[in-house]
C-alpha positions in Angstrom: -14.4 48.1 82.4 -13.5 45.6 84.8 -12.2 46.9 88.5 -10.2 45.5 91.4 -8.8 47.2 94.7 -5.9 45.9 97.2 -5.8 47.6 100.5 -3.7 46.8 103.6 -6.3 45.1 105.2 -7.8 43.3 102.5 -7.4 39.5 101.9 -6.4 38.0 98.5 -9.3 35.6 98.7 -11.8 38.0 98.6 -13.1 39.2 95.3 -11.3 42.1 95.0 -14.4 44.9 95.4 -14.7 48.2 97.1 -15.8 46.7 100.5 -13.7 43.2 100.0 -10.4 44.3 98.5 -7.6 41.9 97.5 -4.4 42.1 100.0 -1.6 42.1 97.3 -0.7 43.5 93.9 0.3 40.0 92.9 -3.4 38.8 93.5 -4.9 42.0 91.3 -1.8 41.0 88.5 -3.7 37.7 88.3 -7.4 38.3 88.5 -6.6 41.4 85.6 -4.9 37.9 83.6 -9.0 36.8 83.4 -10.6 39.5 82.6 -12.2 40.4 79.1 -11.5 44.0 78.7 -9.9 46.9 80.0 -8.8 46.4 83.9 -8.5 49.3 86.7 -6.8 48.1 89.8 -7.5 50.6 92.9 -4.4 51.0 95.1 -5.8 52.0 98.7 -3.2 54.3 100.6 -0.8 53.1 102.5 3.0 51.7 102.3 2.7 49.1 100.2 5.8 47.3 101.6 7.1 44.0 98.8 8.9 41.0 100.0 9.6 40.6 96.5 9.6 42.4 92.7 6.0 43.0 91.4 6.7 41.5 88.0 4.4 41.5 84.8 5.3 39.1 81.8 3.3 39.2 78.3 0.7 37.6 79.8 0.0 40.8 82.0 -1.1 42.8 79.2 -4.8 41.7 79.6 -7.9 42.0 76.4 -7.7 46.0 77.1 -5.3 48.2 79.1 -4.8 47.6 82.3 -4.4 50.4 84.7 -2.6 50.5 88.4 -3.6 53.5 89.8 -3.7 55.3 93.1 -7.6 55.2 94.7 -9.1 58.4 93.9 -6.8 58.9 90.9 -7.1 62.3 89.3 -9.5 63.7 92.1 -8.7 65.7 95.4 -9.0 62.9 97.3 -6.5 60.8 95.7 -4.8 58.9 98.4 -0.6 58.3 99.1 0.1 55.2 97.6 3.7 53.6 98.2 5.0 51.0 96.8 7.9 50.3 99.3 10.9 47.8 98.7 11.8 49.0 102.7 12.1 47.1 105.8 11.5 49.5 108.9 14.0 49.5 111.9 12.7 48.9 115.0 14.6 47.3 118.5 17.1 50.1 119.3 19.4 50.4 121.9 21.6 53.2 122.9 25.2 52.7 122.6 27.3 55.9 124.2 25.1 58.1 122.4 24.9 55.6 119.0 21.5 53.7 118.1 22.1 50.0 117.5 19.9 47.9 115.8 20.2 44.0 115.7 20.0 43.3 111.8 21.6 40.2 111.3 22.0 39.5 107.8 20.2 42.9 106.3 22.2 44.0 103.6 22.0 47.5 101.9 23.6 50.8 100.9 20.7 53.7 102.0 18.8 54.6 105.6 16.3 57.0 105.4 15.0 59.0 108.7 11.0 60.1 108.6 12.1 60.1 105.0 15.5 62.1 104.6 18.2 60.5 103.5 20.8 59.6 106.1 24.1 59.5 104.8 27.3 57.1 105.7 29.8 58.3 108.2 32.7 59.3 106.7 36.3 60.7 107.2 38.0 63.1 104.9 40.7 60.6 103.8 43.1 58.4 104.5 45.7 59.6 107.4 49.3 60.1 107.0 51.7 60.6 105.4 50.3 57.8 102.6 52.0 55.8 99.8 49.8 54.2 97.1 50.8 50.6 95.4 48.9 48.5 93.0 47.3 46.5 96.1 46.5 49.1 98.1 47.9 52.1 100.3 50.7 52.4 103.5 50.3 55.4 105.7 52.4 55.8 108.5 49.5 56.4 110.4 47.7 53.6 113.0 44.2 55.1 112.9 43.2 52.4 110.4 44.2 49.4 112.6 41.5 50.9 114.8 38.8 50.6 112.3 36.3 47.9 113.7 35.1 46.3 110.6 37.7 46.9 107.4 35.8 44.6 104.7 32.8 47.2 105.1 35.1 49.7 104.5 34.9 51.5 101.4 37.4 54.3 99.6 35.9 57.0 97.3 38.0 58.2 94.3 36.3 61.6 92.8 37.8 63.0 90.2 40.2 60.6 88.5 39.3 61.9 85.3 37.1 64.7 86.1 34.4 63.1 85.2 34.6 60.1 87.3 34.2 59.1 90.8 35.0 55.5 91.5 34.6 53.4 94.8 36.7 50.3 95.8 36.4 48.1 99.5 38.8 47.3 101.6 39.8 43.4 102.2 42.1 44.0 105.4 44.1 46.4 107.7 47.7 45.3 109.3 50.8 46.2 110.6 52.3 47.5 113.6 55.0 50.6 115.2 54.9 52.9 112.4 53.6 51.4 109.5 49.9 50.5 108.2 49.0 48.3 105.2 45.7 48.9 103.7 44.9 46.2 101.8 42.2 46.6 98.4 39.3 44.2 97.7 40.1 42.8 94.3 38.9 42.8 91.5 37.6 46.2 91.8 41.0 47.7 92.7 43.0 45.9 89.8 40.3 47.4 87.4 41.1 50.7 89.1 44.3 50.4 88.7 43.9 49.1 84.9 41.5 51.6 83.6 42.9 55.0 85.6 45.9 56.1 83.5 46.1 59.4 81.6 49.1 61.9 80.8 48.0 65.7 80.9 50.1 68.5 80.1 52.9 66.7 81.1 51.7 65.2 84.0 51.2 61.5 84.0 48.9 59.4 86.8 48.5 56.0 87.1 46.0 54.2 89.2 43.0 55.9 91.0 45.8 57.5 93.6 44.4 58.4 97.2 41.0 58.5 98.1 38.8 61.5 98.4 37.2 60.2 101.5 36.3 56.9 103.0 32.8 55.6 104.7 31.3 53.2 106.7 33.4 52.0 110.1 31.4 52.6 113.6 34.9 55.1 114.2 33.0 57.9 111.7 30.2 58.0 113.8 31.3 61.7 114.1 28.3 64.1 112.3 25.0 63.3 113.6 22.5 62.1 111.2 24.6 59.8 109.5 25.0 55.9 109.9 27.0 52.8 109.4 25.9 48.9 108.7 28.4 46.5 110.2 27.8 43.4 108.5 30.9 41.6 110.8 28.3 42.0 113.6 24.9 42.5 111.9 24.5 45.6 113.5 23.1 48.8 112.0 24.5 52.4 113.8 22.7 55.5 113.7 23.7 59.0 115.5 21.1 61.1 115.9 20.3 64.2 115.3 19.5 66.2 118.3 15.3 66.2 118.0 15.2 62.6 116.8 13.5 59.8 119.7 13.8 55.7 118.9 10.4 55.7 120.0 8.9 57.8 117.2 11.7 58.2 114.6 10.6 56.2 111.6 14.0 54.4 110.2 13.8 52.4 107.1 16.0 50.3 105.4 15.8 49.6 101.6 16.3 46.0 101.0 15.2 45.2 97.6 17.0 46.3 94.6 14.2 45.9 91.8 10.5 47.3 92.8 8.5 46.4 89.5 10.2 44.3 86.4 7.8 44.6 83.3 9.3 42.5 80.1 7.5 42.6 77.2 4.1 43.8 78.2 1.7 45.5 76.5 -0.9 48.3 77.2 0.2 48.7 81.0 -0.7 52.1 82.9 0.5 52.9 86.2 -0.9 56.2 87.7 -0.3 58.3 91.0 2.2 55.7 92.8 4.9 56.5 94.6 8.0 53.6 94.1 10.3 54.1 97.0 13.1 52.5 99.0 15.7 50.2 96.9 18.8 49.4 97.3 21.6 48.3 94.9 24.2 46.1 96.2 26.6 45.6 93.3 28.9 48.5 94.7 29.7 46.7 97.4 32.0 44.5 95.0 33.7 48.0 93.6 32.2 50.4 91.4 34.9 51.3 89.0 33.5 54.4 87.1 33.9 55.5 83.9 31.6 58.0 82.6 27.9 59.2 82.9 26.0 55.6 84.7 28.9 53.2 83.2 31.2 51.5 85.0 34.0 49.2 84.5 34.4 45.2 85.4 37.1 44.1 83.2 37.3 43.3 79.5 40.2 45.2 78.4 41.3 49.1 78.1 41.9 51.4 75.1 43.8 54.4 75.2 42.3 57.6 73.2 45.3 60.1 72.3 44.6 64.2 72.1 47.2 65.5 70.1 50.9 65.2 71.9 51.3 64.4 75.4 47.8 63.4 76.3 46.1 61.1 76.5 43.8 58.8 78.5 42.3 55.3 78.9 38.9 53.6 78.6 36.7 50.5 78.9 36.2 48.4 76.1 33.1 47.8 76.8 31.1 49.0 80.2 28.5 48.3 82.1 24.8 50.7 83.2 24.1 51.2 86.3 20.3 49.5 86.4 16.9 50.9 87.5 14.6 49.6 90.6 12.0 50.2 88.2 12.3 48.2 85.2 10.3 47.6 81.9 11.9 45.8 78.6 10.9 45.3 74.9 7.1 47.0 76.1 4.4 48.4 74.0 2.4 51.8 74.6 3.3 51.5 78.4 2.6 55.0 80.4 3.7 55.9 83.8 1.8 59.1 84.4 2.5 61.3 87.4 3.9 59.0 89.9 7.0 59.6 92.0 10.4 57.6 92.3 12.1 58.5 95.3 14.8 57.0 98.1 16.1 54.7 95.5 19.7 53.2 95.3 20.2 52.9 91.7 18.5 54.7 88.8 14.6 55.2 89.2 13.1 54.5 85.8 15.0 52.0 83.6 13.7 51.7 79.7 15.2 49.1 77.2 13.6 48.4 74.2 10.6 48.3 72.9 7.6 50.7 71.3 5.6 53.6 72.6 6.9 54.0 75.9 5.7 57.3 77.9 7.0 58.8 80.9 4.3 61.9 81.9 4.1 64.3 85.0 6.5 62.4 87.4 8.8 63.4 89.9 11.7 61.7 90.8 14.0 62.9 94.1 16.4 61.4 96.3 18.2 59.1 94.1 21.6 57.4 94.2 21.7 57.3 90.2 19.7 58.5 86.8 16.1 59.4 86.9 15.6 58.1 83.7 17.6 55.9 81.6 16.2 54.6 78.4 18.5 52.2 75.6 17.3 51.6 72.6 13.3 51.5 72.0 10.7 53.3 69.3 8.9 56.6 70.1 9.6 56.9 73.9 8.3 60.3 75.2 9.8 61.5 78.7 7.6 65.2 79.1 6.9 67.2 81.8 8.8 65.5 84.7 10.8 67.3 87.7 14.1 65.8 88.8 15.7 67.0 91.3 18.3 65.8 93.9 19.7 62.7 91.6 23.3 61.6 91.6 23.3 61.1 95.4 25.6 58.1 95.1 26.9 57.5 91.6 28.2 61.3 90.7 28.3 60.7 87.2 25.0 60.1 86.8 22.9 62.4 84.3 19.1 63.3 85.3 17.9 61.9 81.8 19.9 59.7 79.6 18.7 58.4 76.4 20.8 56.7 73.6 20.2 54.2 71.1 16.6 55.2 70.4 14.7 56.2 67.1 12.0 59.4 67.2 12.9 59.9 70.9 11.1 63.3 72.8 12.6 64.8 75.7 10.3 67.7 76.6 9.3 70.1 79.0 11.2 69.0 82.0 12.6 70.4 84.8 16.0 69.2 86.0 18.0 70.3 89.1 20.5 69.9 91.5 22.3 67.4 89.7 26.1 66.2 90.1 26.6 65.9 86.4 24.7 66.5 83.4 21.1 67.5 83.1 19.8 65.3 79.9 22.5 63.0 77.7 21.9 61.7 74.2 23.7 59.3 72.9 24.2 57.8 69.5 20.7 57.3 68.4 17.8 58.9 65.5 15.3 61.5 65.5 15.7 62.4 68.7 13.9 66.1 70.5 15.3 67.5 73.1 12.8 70.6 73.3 12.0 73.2 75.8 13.5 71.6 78.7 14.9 73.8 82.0 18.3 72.5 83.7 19.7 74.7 86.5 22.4 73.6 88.7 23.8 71.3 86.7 27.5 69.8 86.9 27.6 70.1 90.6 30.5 67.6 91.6 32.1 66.1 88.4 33.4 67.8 85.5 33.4 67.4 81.3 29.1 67.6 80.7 26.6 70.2 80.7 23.1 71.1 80.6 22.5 69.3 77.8 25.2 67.0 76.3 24.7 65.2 73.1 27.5 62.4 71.9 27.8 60.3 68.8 26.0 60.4 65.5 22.4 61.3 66.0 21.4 59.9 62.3 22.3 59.7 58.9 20.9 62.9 57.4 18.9 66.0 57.9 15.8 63.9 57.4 16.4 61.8 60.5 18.4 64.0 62.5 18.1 65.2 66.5 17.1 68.6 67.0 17.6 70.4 70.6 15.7 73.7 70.7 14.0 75.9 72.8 16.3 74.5 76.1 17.1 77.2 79.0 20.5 75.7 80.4 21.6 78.0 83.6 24.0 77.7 86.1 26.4 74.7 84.7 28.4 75.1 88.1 32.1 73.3 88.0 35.0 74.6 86.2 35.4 72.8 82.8 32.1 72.4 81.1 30.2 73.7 78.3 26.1 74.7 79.1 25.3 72.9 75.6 27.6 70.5 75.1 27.6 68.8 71.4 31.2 66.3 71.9 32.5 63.0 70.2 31.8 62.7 67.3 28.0 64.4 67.2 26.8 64.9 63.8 23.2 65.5 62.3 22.1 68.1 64.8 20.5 71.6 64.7 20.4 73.3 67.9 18.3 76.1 67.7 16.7 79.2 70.2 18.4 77.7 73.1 19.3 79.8 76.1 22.4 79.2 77.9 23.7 81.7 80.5 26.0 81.3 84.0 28.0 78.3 82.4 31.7 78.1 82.8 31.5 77.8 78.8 28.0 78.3 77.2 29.6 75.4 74.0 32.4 74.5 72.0 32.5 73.9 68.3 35.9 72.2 68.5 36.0 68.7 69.6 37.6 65.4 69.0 36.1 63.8 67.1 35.6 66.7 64.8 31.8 67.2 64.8 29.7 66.7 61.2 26.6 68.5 59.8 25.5 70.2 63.1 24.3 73.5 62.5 23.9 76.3 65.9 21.1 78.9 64.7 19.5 81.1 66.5 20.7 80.6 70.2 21.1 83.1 73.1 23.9 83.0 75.6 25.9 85.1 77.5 29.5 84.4 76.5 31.0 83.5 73.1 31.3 79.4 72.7 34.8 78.2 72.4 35.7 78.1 68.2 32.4 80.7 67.6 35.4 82.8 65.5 36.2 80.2 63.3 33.8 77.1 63.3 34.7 73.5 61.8 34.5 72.6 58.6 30.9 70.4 60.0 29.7 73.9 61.9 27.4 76.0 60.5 26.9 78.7 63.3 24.5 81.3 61.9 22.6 83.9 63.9 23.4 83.6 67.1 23.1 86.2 70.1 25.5 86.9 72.3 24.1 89.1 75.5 26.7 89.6 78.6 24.5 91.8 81.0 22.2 89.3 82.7 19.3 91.4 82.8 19.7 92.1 78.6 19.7 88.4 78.3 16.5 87.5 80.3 14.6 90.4 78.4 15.7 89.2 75.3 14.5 85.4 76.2 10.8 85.9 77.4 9.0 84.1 75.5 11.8 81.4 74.6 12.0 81.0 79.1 8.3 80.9 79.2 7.9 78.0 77.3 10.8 76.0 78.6 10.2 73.9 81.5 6.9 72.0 83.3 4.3 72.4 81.6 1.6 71.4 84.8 3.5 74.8 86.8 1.5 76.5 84.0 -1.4 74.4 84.2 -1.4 73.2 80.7 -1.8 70.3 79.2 0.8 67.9 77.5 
């Protein structure tokens, strides 16, 4: 086995030893190209900060699997690797109270403070007494004439639908006596306008009607902790919090939006690395959303009818939210206990490919998804903790899957999500098994714990099969703890546990659901259509326990199991 080391103070034209390490990942990526056999590179500790995406092509996959891998890997003294898209803030001056940072052209969406998350200034809404148009918004208010940069303005829309939260910027702010024209950056408001239309009991709404707040003008410098990027005058704001010092806060500013891009590599390990601090900049040009990490940027609107007077539009076709860690069409590649945190987009994207195994990690402090994988053979995602994703894009689940084959989801821990906990799509074979979601469905509505969509194969041979799952605390009003919806057919769901859910399921949905059988499960109130299932419903044997107390007692062993595996110390 061959062996290279990068370290901070190492040179890439040294050999790449213990005592004369390389400088660079890109410099180990190459010398692991020449070597005949199986390749460890040694990460020293250290931020590890890229002026550009560590990419690996087919010609990456070495004679033997190669291995990136924190030094000390597996021991007590492995050391904090980070592999940092980040660009620290230094140079601040004190502006009534405000730090201000030259920047000049930085872009980005994220500032994190000794590593927390700072969060854009913000106001409550817009002021006024407001009318809404299909180019914008007049309020009778003149607060907005006083905002000092309006095309880094941006409006938030949550709750639409109540499962979406969309964001649109503003192009300009004019007027004068008593009336103010805000006027929206297109094309992001015209696709607002086009997709959000519904009729509800009556009620019908058009467009995405008045923001639920709006962010990022120096003016909402108002709650400490929190910041703004002017980009009219290059200038980054902070307020501080009351303990923080320029001199020894540590401020940095994700600037890259992809960290590692792996396409169709083979045989690639990466162990005990931390990936932190990337951006996504898309949003700035709108981020019309739809559902889950979709959103919206033309191609045309259908309308899906629910019986009589309702109804509600949708894309034609949509768009994912991406990952800042990317691999596509790979084979028997395994990330194994790293951690993906202060990340702008989704932390783990997976398209394609064979093999594919996600072990042990944590991922935190996300704007989007954890994980997202589309399409691929045999990917395994087991024993990870997510917790704190969503931070940005609402709708975004903790684990998604969906066009896969003999897909495991297993063992996890998810928490403190906006929306759901783990999604499956239309796909085949896919396990989602002993997984633990609490908190789930936070902000949006229409999801659950675990939410299944689609048909999941074509028979009982090649079905999905979600068992052993403990779902608790599904928290906004309208959702369903185990959620099987549109059309899901080929599914057993079996020994789950459900309890503190607004609704623990529902066996009626539209479209009607097809050969999925609910055996066995636990939950504390009745799902919705238990009395007198679907014709594509077998619902058999399940328990229904209202005390709390009862319930746990009956679910030991099924709780026991559910969940990380490592907080029992066992092995995968």
């Amino acid at each position: 086995m061959f062996q290279f080391h990068v370290a901070l103070d190492g040179d890439d034209s040294s050999p790449g030893s213990l005592e004369r390490p390389f400088r660079t990942l890109d410099r180990a990526r190459i010398a692991a190209r020449e070597a005949d056999g199986d390749v460890v590179v040694q990460v020293r500790a250290g931020t590890h900060a890229l002026t550009r995406p560590f990419e690996l092509t087919e010609r990456d996959s070495g004679r033997g699997r190669v291995i990136y891998q924190a030094y000390g890997y597996g021991t007590p003294e492995q050391e904090e690797v980070v592999i940092s898209g980040g660009r620290p803030i230094t140079q601040w001056r004190t502006r009534d109270g405000v730090w201000v940072a030259d920047v000049h052209d930085l872009d980005t969406r994220q500032l994190y403070v000794d590593g927390r998350r700072a969060a854009r200034a913000c106001i409550a809404g817009l002021p006024g007494a407001v009318e809404a148009s299909t180019t914008g918004y007049v309020t009778d208010s003149a607060e907005p004439r006083g905002w000092r940069s309006p095309a880094d303005v941006e409006f938030v829309f949550r709750g639409v639908y109540p499962w979406t939260e969309g964001r649109c910027g503003v192009a300009e702010v004019s007027g004068d006596g008593g009336s103010t024209v805000v006027t929206m950056a297109r094309p992001a408001f015209g696709w607002a306008v086009e997709l959000y239309n519904s009729t509800w009991d009556g009620q019908t709404s058009s467009g995405p009607g008045l923001p639920t707040s709006i962010e990022n003008d120096p003016s909402f410098l108002r709650e400490p902790g929190t910041f703004v990027l002017d980009r009219s005058r290059g200038e980054l704001l902070y307020l501080p919090r009351p303990e923080e010092d320029p001199a020894r806060t540590r401020v940095v500013a994700p600037v890259l939006e992809t960290l590692v891009k792996a396409v169709g590599v083979r045989n690639v390990t990466f162990r005990g690395l931390m990936f932190a601090d990337a951006t996504w900049l898309r949003p700035n040009r709108g981020f019309v959303h739809y559902h889950g990490a979709n959103f919206y940027e033309g191609g045309g609107i259908e309308t899906a009818v629910f019986g009589e007077g309702a109804s509600v539009t949708f894309p034609v076709t949509s768009v994912t939210i991406p990952a800042c860690v990317i691999f596509e069409d790979t084979t028997g590649v395994e990330i194994e206990n790293c951690r993906f945190t202060r990340l702008g987009a989704s932390g783990l994207g997976v398209a394609g490919g064979t093999g594919f195994a996600v072990l042990g990690c944590d991922f935190d402090t996300l704007s989007a998804s954890a994980v997202t994988v589309s399409g691929g053979e045999g990917v395994s995602i087991e024993d990870n903790l997510v917790g704190r994703a969503g931070l940005e894009y609402s709708g975004s689940p903790g684990i998604a899957v969906t066009g896969t084959r003999g897909c495991l989801v297993a063992n996890n821990e998810i928490r403190d999500v906006p929306h759901c906990g783990i999604v499956a799509g239309p796909g085949e074979g896919t396990r989602i098994l002993r997984n633990l979601t609490v908190d789930t469905m936070r902000v949006l509505a229409d999801g659950g714990g675990v939410y299944m969509s689609g048909a999941q194969g074509d028979s009982a041979d090649n079905g999905a099969l979600v068992a052993g799952n403990v779902i608790k605390d599904t928290r906004t009003p309208y959702n369903f703890g185990l959620y099987t919806d549109y059309g899901a057919s080929w599914v057993i769901v079996e020994g789950n546990v459900v309890m503190r859910a607004d609704n623990t399921s529902v066996l009626q949905v539209a479209p009607p659901l097809e050969n999925v059988v609910y055996r066995g499960n636990f939950w504390d109130a009745d799902p919705l259509g238990h009395d007198d299932p679907p014709s594509g419903v077998v619902y058999e044997g399940n328990v229904t326990v209202k005390d709390t107390r009862e319930l746990e007692a009956a679910t030991g062993d099924i709780q026991a199991k559910a969940g990380l595996l490592r907080r029992r110390g066992l092995p995968l």
